[in-house]
N, C-alpha and C positions, 0 to 999 in steps of 0.2 A: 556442464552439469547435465547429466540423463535427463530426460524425461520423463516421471514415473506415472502409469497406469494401472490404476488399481480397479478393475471391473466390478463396479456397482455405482444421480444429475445435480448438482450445484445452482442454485440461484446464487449468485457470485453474493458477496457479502458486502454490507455497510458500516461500519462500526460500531461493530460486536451486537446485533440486534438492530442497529440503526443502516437497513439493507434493501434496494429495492431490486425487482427482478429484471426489470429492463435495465439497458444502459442508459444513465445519461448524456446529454447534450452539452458541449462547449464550445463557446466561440470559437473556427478554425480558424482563426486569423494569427497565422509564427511570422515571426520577422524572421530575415538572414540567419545562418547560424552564428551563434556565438560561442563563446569563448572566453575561461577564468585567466587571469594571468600564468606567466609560467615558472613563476620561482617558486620550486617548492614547500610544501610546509608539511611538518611534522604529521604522520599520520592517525588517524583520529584513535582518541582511547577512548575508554568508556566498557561497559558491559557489554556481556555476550547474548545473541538474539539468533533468531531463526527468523528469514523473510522468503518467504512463498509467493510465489508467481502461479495463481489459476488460471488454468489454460483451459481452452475449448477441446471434449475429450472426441473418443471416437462414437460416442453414442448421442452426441447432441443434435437433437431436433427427430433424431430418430425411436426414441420410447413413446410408447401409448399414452394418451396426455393426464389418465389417471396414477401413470407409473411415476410420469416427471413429476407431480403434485406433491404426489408422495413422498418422493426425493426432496421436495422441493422444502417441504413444511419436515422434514426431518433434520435438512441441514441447517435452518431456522434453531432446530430445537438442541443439537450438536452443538452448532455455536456459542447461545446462547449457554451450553453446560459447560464446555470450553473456558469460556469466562467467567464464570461462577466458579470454578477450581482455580483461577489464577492463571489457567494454561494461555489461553488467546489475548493477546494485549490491544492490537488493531485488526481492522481490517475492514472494505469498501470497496466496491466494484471498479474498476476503469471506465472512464466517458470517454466519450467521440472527440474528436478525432482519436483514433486507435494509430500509437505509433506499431505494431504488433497486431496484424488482427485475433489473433489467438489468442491474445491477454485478456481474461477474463474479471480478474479482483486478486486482492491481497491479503494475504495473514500476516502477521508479526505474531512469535511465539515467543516465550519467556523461556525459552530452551538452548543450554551449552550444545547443543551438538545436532548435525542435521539429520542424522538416524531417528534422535526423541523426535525433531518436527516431522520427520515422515508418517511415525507411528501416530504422530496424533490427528493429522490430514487425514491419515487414512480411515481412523473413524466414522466420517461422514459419510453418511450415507447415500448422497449424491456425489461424492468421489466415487463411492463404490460402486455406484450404477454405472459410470464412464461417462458418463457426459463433463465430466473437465477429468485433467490430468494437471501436475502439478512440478515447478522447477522450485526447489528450496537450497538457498545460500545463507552460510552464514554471515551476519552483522554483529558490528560492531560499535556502541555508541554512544555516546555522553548525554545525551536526550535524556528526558526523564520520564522513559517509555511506560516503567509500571506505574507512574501517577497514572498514566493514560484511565485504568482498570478504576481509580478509587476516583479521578473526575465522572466518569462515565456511569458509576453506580449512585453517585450524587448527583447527579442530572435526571437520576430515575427515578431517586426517592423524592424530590420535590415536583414531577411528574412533568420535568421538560422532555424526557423521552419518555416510552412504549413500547414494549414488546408487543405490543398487541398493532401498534401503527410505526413498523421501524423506519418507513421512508420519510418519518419527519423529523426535521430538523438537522437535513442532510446538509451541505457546503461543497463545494469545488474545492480539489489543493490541487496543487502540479508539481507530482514526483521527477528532479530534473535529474538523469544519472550522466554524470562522466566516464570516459574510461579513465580519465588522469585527475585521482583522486586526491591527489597532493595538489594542484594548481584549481580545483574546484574548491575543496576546502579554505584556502586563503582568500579564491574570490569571496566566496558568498561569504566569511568570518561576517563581515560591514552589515549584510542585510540580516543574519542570525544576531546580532549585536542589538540589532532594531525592532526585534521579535516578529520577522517578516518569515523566519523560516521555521515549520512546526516541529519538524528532527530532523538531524542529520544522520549518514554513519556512512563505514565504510563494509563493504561487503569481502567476503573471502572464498574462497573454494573456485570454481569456473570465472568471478566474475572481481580477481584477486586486483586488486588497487584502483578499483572501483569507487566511486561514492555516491550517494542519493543525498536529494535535499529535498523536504516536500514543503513547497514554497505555498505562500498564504498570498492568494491572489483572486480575484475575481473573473479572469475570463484566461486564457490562452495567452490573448497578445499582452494581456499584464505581467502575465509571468516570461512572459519574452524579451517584455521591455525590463526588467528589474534582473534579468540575466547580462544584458543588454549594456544597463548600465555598471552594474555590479564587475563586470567582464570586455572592456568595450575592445580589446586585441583579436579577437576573434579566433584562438590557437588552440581550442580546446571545443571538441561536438559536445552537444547535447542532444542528449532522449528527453524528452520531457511529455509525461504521460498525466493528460488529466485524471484525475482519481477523487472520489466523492468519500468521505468520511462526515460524522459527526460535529456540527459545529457547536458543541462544546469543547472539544478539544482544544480550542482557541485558550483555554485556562492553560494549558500547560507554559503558554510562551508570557503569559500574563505575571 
């Protein structure tokens, strides 16, 4: 999948208004790699999604620091309209450890096609400064990713979140991708079972039999070890990228 640069800074996002501008912090502690079983299973159905990968662009750290501001508090204000039309479903920065240093945060769009999520990335106007660039593949997924939209604006009307203070009521998940999306799916099925995984899907386009599970854990090595056990053959890598979203979201598995 290209890389797209669209010339105009990103404070990477938190769930959808629930966003801070720095990266977070996680335990770096991974165990060995691991690995799901390797009997296939059927590959995932579900609806179709657009998922975005923000990347560190060619103009970061390099605009004037009332440019970046600007950008900053506009893609704040992007977002947040984003979800208000129903366009933006997730999205929240990456934490440390960085498997990728370029990986900046993430979008989920409610969009059939990766053309519509490019068009709507591209609104922002910290994309459009260059200080991130962005890879968008489509998904695939049985999650119940638009509740995400009607938890999250229930969270606001009883005033557990803020637009006005998005960095609270952030949480840790740990997005683990395979490349062998049929032997990841059967492993983790047992801990999705247990409401230990927040979504699942399978991705398509560059990143075609792929699959993401963003695992409900508290540090790194928990999500290692719950890989760990979920998987104990070890015939399958995993990426596993810390990622911070909104800890209401926990309703969807509830």
């Amino acid at each position: 999948m290209r890389t797209r640069t669209i010339t105009s800074p990103l404070l990477v996002a938190a769930g959808l208004c629930v966003a801070c501008s720095s990266t977070p912090s996680v335990e770096p502690e991974p165990a060995a790699p691991i690995a799901p079983a390797t009997t296939p299973s059927p590959a995932t159905s579900g609806d179709e999604y657009v998922f975005v990968f923000l990347k560190v662009g060619p103009q970061s750290g390099k605009l004037p620091p009332e440019v970046e501001q600007e950008a900053g508090s506009g893609h704040f204000a992007n977002m947040a309209r984003l979800a208000d039309e129903g366009e933006l479903l997730l999205a929240g920065p990456f934490g440390e450890p960085k498997v990728d240093r370029a990986n900046s945060g993430v979008f989920v769009f409610d969009a059939r096609t990766v053309a519509e999520a490019d068009a709507l990335t591209a609104t922002d106007p910290a994309v459009r400064a260059g200080v991130f660039v962005f890879d968008a593949y489509p998904l695939r997924s049985s999650s119940p990713l638009r509740r995400a939209l009607d938890v999250l604006r229930a969270a606001e009307a009883r005033g557990d979140l803020s637009r006005d203070d998005p960095g609270r009521g952030i949480r840790p998940y740990f997005l683990a991708i395979a490349r062998d999306g049929d032997a990841a799916d059967e492993a983790l099925a047992p801990l999705a079972d247990e409401g230990l995984v927040l979504f699942s899907g399978r991705f398509g386009g560059a990143l075609e039999g792929a699959s993401i599970h963003a695992l409900i854990a508290d540090s790194l090595r928990d999500a290692h070890e719950m890989l760990a056990f979920a998987a104990p053959d070890g015939t399958t890598e995993w990426d596993v990228h810390p990622w911070w979203s909104s800890s209401v979201l926990l309703e969807l598995v509830d």
